[in-house]
N, C-alpha and C positions, 0 to 999 in steps of 0.2 A: 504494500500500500504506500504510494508515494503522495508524499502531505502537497498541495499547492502552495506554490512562494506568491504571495500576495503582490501585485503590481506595484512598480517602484511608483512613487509618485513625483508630477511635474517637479515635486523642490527637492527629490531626493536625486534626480539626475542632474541638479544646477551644481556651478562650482561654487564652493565654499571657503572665505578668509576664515584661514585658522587661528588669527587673534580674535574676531569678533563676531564669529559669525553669519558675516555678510554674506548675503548669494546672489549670483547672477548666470546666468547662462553665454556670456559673451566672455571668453580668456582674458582680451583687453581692459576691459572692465575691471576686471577681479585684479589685474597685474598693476592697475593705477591705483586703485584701493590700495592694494597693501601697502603703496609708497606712505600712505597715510602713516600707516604704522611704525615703516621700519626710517622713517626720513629722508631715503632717498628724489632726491633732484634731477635727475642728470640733465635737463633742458634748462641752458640759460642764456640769458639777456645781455652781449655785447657790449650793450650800453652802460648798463648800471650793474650788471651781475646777479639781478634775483634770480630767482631760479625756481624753477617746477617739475613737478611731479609726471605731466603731459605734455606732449607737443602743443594740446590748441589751448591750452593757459598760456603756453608763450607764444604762441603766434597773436594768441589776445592782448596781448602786454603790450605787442611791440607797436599795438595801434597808439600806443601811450606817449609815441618817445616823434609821434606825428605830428605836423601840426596839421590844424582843420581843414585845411582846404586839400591837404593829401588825403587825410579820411577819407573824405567826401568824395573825392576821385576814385578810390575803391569800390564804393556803396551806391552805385546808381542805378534809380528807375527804369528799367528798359519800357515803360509807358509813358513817363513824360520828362524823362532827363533829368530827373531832381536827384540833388547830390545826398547823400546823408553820412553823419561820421563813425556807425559803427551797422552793422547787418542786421542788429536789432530793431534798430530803428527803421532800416528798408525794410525789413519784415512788418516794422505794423502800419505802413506807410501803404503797402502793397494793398493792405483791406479796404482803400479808398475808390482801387479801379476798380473793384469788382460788383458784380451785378447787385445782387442783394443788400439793401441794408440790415441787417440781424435786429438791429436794437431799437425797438419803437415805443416811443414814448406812451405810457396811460394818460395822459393827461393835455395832450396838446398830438397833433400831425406829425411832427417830425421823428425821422427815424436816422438810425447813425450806424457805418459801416464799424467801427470803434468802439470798445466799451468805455474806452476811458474819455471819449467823447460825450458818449449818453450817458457819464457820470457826473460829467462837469455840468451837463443839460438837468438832468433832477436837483443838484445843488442848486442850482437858478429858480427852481420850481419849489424846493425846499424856502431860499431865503424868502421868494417874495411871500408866501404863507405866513411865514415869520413877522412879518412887517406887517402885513393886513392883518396876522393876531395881535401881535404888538400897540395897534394903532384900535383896535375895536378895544382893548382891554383897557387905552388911556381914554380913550371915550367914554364908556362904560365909569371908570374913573370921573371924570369930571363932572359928568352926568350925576352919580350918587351925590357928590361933596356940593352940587348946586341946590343940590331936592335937599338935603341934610342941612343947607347954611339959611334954606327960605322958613326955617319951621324958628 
């Protein structure tokens, strides 16, 4: 009678850092990890000497050592030529050309390919509530102390 081995599971075929317990299934992944641990650098910076653990922490560095208008020559729009100083930024730059706007407001028409734009748009709809409570509540106020000062 031969017992069945129970099937490994997805985390039990991942690799595992043996300081901390970390898993991943990518080699690379697991091999930069453990620089965490053991201090290992070996990528560094010409310029000033830091140093890392990864190739694209120093290729991120060396954006550093730029000035803005080289940035900005790396990072361009191929839909309307606009420069930007890190990928990042061309990355959320990019959700402008696209068709859908995602984010539409409850409260008014407009909608925003951005969240961080229909975030700025609800503060605006936040404050002016604020104001028009602010202002019913001083009325409200003056209103009492008028009915209160005629007795």
């Amino acid at each position: 009678m031969s017992a069945a081995r129970p099937a490994a599971s997805a985390d039990d075929r991942r690799l595992m850092c043996e300081f901390c317990g970390y898993r991943t299934a990518i080699q690379w992944n697991l091999q930069v990890h453990r620089r965490r641990h053991t201090g290992e650098m070996p990528f560094s910076c010409q310029t000033c000497q830091a140093r890392f653990p990864a190739s694209y922490q120093l290729k991120s560095h060396l954006e550093r050592h730029m000035d803005a208008g080289e940035r900005r020559q790396r990072h361009i729009c191929t839909d309307c030529n606009v420069g930007f100083s890190s990928s990042r930024s061309l990355y959320h730059h990019r959700t402008l050309h696209e068709d859908g706007k995602r984010f539409k407001c409850s409260q008014c028409d407009k909608s925003f390919a951005q969240a961080a734009g229909y975030a700025q748009h609800k503060r605006m709809h936040r404050q002016r509530n604020e104001r028009a409570t602010e202002t019913t509540n001083l009325q409200d106020l003056q209103t009492r102390r008028k009915l209160t000062s005629d007795f």
